[in-house]
N, C-alpha and C positions, 0 to 999 in steps of 0.2 A: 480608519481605513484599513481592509486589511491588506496586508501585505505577504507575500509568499518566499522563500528563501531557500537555503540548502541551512541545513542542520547541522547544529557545530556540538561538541562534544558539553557545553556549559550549558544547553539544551535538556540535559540527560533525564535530571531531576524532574523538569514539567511533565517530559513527555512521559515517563515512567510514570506517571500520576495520570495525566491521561488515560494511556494503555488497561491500568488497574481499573479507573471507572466504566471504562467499556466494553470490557469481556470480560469474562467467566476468569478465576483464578488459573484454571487448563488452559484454558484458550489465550492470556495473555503473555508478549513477549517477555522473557524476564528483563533488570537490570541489564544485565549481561551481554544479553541477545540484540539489545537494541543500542548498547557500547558497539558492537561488534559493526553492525550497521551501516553506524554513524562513521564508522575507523574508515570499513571494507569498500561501501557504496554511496559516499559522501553525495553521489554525482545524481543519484536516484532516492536520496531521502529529502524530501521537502517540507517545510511546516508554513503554516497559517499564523499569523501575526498581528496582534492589533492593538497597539498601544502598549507594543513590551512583553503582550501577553499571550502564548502560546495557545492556540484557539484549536489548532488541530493539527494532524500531520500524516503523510503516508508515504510509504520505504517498499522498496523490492528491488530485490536483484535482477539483472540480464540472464534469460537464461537460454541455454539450446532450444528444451522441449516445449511444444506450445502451452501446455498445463503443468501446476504448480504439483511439488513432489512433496511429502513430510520431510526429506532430510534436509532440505531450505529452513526449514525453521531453527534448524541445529545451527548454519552457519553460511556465510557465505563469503565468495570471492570477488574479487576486482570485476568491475562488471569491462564488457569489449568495446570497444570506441564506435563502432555501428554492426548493426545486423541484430539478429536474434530474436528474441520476446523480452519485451518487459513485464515482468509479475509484479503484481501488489498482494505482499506478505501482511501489509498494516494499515487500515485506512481509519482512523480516531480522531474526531471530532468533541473536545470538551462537551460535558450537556449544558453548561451554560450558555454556548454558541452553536448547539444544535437549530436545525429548522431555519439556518441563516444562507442558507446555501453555500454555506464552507468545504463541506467533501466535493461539492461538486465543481467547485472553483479547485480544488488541489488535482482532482481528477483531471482537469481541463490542463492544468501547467503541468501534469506529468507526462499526458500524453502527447501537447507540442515538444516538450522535451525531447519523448521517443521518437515523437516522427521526425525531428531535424538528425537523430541520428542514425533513423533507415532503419528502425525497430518496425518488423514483421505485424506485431499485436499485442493487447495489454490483456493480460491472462490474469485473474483471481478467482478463490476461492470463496463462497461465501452463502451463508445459511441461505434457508429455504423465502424468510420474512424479507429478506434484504435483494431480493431475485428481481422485484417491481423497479426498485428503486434505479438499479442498474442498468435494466430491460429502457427504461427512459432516458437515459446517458448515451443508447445507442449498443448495448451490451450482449450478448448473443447466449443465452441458455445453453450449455452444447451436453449439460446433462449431472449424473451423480458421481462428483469426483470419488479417486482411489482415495482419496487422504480417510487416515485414521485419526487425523489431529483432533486432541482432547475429547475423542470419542463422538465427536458429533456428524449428522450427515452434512457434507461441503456440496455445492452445486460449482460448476467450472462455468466461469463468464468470462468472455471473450470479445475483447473488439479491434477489429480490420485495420489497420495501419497505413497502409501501402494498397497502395492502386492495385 
């Protein structure tokens, strides 16, 4: 059965394995960056569980602006007790437990999250293939993000929170 959680720092190693098999070596969070995370935004990184075994996971900050910026990926802060956007920086799903409907269950606990906290909308980045998948979560195309991250073109997807 799986199970869903906040992310605790004895995590670090699965998820960094994770992260590695699902992007591009540009495109993945370092060590570091996902230590940083797990420290800064305990409250908004969640993982997929099942039988011990880290199945997948997705992290973002609270942030002001409705769309995700590159300097998030450098670091982030304490996220605000309500209001704002919630971004997803990470959404990684092991390939062993792909096609199991795991993102879409993490996606589902991130965003009651946000909404009992009076988060605005759940704002990410993400490639041009991954647009579909989104688009059927309820996700809103709003166009070609600014991000220059690991040089690739970012699409901004966006969905409604709040009445």
């Amino acid at each position: 059965m799986l199970n869903i959680r906040n992310a605790k720092m004895e995590d670090l190693p699965q998820l960094v394995a994770i992260e590695q098999l699902c992007f591009s070596k540009e495109e993945a969070a370092t060590k570091e960056a996902l230590e940083k995370r797990i420290a800064s935004i305990p409250d908004s990184f969640y993982v997929a569980e099942e039988d011990g075994v880290i199945a997948g996971f997705v992290n973002g900050p609270v942030i002001e602006t409705a769309f995700i910026t590159d300097d998030l990926f450098r670091g982030s802060k304490k996220n605000p007790a309500t209001g704002w956007h919630q971004s997803i920086l990470g959404l990684a799903v092991s390939p062993h437990f792909q096609n199991r409907g795991v993102a879409a269950r993490l996606l589902t606990h991130l965003e009651n999250e946000a909404r009992e906290k009076k988060r605005k909308t759940i704002t990410l980045t993400c490639k041009e293939n991954f647009i579909h998948f989104y688009e059927k979560l309820g996700y809103i195309n709003k166009g070609v993000s600014s991000s220059k991250h690991a040089g690739v073109t970012w699409y901004n997807m966006s969905k409604e929170l709040l009445p």
